[in-house]
MARBA-568142 format. One record per residue (C-alpha): x, y negated, z negated. Coordinates in steps of 0.25 Angstrom, whole numbers, plus 5000, padded with zeros to 4 digits. Each point is the difference from the previous one (the first is absolute). Example, Ala and Ser with C-alpha at 12.3 -4.5 7.8 and 13.67 -1.06 7.14 Angstrom:
REM MARBA-568142
504950184969/500649865002/
This chain:
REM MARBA-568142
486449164980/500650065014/500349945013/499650095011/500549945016/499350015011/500349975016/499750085013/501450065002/500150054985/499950174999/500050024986/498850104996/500250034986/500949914992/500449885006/500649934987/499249924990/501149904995/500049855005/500949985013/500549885005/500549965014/499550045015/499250115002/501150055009/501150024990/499150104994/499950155005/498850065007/499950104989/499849894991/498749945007/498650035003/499450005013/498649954996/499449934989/499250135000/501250084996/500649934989/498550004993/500050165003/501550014994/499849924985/499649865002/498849964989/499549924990/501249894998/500850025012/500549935011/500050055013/501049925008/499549995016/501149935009/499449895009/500650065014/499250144994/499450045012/499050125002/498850025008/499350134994/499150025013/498750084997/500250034986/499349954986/500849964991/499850014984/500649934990/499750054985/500349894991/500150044983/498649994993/500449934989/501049934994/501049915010/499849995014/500850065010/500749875007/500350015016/500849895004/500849945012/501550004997/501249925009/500350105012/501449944997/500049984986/499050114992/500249934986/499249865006/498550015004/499449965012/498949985010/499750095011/499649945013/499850105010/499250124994/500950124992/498950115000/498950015010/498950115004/499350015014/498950065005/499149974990/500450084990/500249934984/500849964989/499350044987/500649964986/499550054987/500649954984/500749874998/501049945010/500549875001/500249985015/501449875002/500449965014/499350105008/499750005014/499050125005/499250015011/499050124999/499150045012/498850074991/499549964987/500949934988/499450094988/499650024987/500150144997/499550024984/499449934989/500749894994/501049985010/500949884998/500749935011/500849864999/500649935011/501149885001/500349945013/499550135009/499650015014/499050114999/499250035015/498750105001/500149965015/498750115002/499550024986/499649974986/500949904992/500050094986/498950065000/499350094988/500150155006/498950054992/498949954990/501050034989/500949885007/499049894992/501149974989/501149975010/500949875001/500749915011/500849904996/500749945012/501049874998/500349925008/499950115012/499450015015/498850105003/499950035013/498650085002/499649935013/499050115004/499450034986/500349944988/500150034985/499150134995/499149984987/500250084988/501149944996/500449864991/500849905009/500849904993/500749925013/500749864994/500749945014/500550085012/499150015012/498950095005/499850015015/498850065004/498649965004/499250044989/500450044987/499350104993/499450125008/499050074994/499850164995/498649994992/499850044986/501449934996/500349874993/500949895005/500849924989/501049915006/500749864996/500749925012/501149904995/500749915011/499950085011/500249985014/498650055008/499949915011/499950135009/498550014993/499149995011/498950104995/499550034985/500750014988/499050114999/499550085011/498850115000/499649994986/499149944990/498750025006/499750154997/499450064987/501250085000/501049885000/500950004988/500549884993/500949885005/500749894994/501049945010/500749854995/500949935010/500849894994/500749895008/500350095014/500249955013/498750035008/499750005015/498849935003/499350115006/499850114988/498750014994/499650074985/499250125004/499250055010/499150064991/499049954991/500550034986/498850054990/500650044986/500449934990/501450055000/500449975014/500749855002/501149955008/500649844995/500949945008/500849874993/500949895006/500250105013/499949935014/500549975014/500249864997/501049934991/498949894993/498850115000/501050094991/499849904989/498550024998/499550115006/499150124994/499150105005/499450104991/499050115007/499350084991/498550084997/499049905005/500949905007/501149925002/500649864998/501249925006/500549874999/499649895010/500849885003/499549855000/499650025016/498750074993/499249994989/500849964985/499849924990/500749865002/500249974985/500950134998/501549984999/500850025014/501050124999/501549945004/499850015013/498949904999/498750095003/499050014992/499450145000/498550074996/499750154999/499250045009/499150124996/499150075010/499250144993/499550115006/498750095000/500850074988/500049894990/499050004990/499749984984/500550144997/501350015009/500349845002/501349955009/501049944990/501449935002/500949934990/500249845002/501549965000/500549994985/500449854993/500349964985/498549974994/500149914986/498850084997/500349954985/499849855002/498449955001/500349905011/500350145008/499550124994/499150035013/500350085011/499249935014/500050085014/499649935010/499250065012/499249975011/498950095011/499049985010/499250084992/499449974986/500750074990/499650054983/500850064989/499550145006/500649975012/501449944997/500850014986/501249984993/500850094990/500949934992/501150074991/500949904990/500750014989/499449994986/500349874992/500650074988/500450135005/500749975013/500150155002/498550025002/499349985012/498549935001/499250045010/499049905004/498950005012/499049925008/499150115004/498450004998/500050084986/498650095007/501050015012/499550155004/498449974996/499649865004/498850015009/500449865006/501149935005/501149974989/500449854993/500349915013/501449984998/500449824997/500049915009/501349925004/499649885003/501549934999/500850105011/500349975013/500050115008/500549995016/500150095013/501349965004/500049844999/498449985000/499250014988/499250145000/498550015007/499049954991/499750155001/500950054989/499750024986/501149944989/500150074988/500950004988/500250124987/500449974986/500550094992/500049954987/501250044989/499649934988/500950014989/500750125001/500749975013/501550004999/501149945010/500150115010/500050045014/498650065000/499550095011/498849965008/499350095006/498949965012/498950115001/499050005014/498850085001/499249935009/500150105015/500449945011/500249884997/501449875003/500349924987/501249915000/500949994985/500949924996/501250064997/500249914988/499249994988/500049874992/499950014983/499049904996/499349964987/
């Protein structure tokens, strides 16, 4: 392992020292600092290093991209900011140490691990290869006129970000596909998240992380086109602004969904709250002021919630909306409760071609195997007619906000029946919608039943 030391009045060019120093950045000579972080990557620093950036470093590179050519395999190259006064201790930066103007980009190619950082580039934060891998800890990173890691080129599909607990700043863009984006805390500001370049895929997992700045889409321009890649975009327990919005497309592939959990702008709605979008449409929860089903149980702030799930003209038999209902313990093995019931209710009359459950538990015997069970009409894809009317629930009571539900609404109930191979376990329900067009209200919790 080398150290290699980097601040803005450094002039070393060739060998400014590789051994661990201690102490202020000024006790050591000129000669024995780089000038940018730039330098000390062009002089030696790879796979297993440590390039040690003092927090006073201070250099504005104007009109100039920048590359730093991380090692392709093995250990990352670690950049980290170091006490200004004391270079063995690490710190964070909090007025930025590198920036670029007028447009121009930062482009990062191999495997870096990014500590402390604070840069502020004009242009585009990029991706410059395949497989590029960057990790950041308690960064301020800003693509004040750009794209936040973007791939440069399709061969950029196999990149990843992994940001901790770090701030993004892409206030007019926002993150490029093409890449994998692990973000667990930290904060985002911008207005919409993912800006699109057709043909690519977005693979991103949000963890904690501040995006009250959101007041547009989490994805912006895509999904509707034929030429539209993939999307799979999870937002778990985030701070939200009111205002944003999934999509501003239709999605209309399989592969292309957005889930947000536990994410809001309220401090009791972020103990319930879900919205999934998906092909054929979308569901969301909806608070006891609307429609629920008063025998559920009340989450700890006291509401009771349903799943709202309005379809579009894209839902069908062959390509239905689906979402997963929240997952419980299940005595699946116990005949007093080897029975999975949903409960569910529409203006519209509804059959098993319409609305279905999947069902996934574990086997009696052999907890390790999964059974897969389902409620669909068996001549699903070739029944002249309307499917098996789903059953009637005649015990529920459903309500639109404190009133009982117009007479208007059809109640409805689905069993999915174990037998006796069910085990004890946490199954996964699976609620399947092919009727277009159409509101149905769930509830979000299944009772098990003889």
């Amino acid at each position: 392992m080398a150290y290699y030391y980097v601040k803005h009045t450094g002039s070393s060019t060739t060998a400014g020292g590789t051994t661990k120093k201690t102490g202020p950045f000024s006790g050591l000579v000129a000669t024995a600092v780089y000038g940018s972080i730039t330098n000390a990557i062009t002089y030696g620093a790879g796979s297993g290093d440590i390039i040690c950036v003092s927090d006073a470093h201070s250099l504005d590179h104007g009109s100039s991209t920048k590359t730093w050519a991380g090692p392709t395999s093995g250990k990352p190259l670690r950049t980290q900011t170091v006490d200004d006064g004391a270079c063995e201790n690490s710190a964070v930066a909090s007025v930025f140490q590198e920036k670029i103007t007028s447009g121009y980009d930062l482009r990062l190619s191999g495997r870096h691990n990014l500590c402390g950082l604070y840069l502020d580039i004009a242009g585009d934060v990029e991706f410059v290869n395949d497989a590029t891998n960057v990790r950041t800890e308690d960064c301020h990173i800003i693509a004040t006129a750009g794209l936040m890691f973007r791939g440069t080129s399709p061969a950029g599909y196999r990149n990843t970000f992994t940001p901790i607990n770090t701030t993004l700043d892409a206030s007019t863009l926002n993150f490029a596909i093409g890449n994998k984006l692990q973000m667990v805390g930290g904060a985002w500001t911008a207005t919409s998240l993912f800006d699109t370049n057709k043909y690519y895929t977005i693979l991103a997992r949000l963890d904690g992380v501040d995006l009250s700045s959101l007041t547009g889409q989490i994805v912006n321009n895509y999904g509707g086109g034929t030429s539209d890649g993939m999307i799979d975009v999870e937002l778990h327990n985030c701070k939200m602004n009111s205002g944003f919005s999934v999509a501003n497309e239709t999605f209309t592939k399989e592969g292309q969904r957005v889930s947000v959990y536990g994410s809001s702008s309220s401090s009791a709605g972020a103990g319930y709250q879900f919205l999934i979008e998906a092909v054929g449409g979308k569901v969301e929860d909806q608070d006891d002021s609307g429609i629920h089903r008063d025998d559920s149980v009340a989450f700890p702030s006291g509401t009771k919630v349903s799943a709202s799930c309005l379809t579009d003209t894209n839902a069908s038999l062959a390509m239905p909306f689906w979402f997963k209902l929240p997952a419980r313990t299940a005595l699946l093995s116990a005949a007093s409760t080897d029975t999975i019931r949903v409960f569910l209710t529409s203006e519209t009359p509804l059959d098993d071609t319409d609305v279905w459950v999947n069902l996934l538990h574990a086997d009696k015997t052999n907890k390790h195997t999964q059974i897969f069970l389902t409620t669909q009409n068996a001549e699903r894809m070739t029944v002249a007619s309307a499917g098996t009317a789903l059953d009637t629930d005649s015990s529920s009571t459903w309500k639109d906000g404190a009133s009982a539900i117009a007479g208007s609404f059809y109640k409805y109930y689905i069993d999915v029946d174990t037998g006796a191979n069910g085990a004890d376990c946490v199954p996964t329900v699976i609620l399947n919608v092919a009727i277009p067009s159409t509101q149905i209200y769930f509830c979000v919790l299944y009772d098990t039943v003889a």
